[in-house]
N, C-alpha and C positions, 0 to 999 in steps of 0.2 A: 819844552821838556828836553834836557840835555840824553842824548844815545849813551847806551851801556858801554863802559871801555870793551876795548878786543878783547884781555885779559878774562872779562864775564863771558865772553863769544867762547872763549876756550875752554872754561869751565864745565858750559853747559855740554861741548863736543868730550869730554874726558870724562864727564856723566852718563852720558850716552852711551862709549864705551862699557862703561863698567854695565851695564844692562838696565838701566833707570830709564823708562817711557817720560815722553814729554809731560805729562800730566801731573806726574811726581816731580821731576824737577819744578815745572813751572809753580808749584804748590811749596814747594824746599824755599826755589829762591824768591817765589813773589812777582813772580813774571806772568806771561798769558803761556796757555800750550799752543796756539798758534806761532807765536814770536820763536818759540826754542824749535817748533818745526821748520820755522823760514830759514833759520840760525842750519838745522839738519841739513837740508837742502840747498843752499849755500855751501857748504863743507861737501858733501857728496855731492855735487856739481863742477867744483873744484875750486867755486869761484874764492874770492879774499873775504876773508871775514871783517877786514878791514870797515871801519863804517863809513857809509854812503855820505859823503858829501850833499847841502842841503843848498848847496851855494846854485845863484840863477844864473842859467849857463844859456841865457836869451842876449839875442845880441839888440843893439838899439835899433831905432828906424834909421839915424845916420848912418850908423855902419852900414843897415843894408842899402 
């Protein structure tokens, strides 16, 4: 399953603003209300909304 672009990330944050509970967004766009809370809490945390890299960040036995 390909991740939401940022653009959707910002979407669901200027929803928010306006006073829309995750329940309704998540119902609007088709999404879960867990996802647009993590999406919340991410933004009020401060972190990027940028999406998470899925890439294996394990090194081999040679390296180590």
């Amino acid at each position: 399953m390909k991740p939401y672009p940022v653009e959707y990330r910002h979407r669901i944050i200027a929803l928010l603003e306006q006073g829309m509970t995750p329940s309704e967004i998540a119902e609007v766009l088709g999404v879960t209300a867990s996802w647009v809370r993590s999406i919340r809490q991410r933004h009020e945390a401060g972190e990027s909304l940028d999406i998470k890299t899925t890439a294996n960040k394990r090194t081999s036995l040679a390296e180590r």
